[in-house]
C-alpha positions, 0 to 999 in steps of 0.5 A: 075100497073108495068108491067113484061118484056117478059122474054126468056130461053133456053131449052133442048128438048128431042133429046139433041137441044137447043132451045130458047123460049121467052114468049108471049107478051100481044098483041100476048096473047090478042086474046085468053085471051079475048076469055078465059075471055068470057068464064070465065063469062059464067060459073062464076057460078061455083065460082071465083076460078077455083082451086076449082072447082069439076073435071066436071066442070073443063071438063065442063070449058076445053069443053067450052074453046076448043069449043070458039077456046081458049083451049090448042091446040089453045094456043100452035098452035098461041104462040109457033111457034111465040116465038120459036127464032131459025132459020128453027125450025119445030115446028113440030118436038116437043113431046106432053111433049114438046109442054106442058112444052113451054106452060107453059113458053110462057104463063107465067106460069113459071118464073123460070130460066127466064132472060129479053130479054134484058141481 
């Protein structure tokens, strides 16, 4: 299996800044997946893929991943702090939107525009 490099981008928040943000690697990603997955297995019941689940057991399944400490505030919380590279950043300072469009990043969710640390 080959795996992909963790991948960094720049983006521009709300007030104009820039900010540099590289994803999560695996090993910081490792304990909340492994909660995840956990979680996964208890409900998989509901199918293999989430993407078809009804809009309650998609509440039920978010519920399920808040309540194991896993959920979006959780990732957010333990992968964006870490994978924000800029000095004296409070994190603190980021919208909701902003926290979400990160995420989606840091966890790997979009690859676009994505260079390897590396360059």
């Amino acid at each position: 299996m080959k795996s992909m490099p963790v991948m960094k981008k720049e983006f521009e928040l709300n007030n104009g800044k820039k900010i540099m943000v590289r994803q999560a690697s695996g090993l910081e990603k490792l304990k909340l997946e492994t909660r995840q997955a956990k979680v996964f297995r208890k409900l998989r019941h509901f199918g293999p893929n989430p993407s078809e689940w009804s809009d309650k057991q998609q509440e039920e399944f978010a519920l399920a991943l808040d309540e194991e400490g896993c959920g979006l505030e959780n990732q957010m919380a333990e992968w964006i702090p870490n994978c924000i590279i800029e000095d004296n950043f409070d994190v603190n300072t980021l919208t909701s939107e902003e926290l979400r469009e990160l995420l989606s990043f840091v966890r790997g969710d979009d690859l676009e525009g994505a260079i390897p640390l590396g360059n």
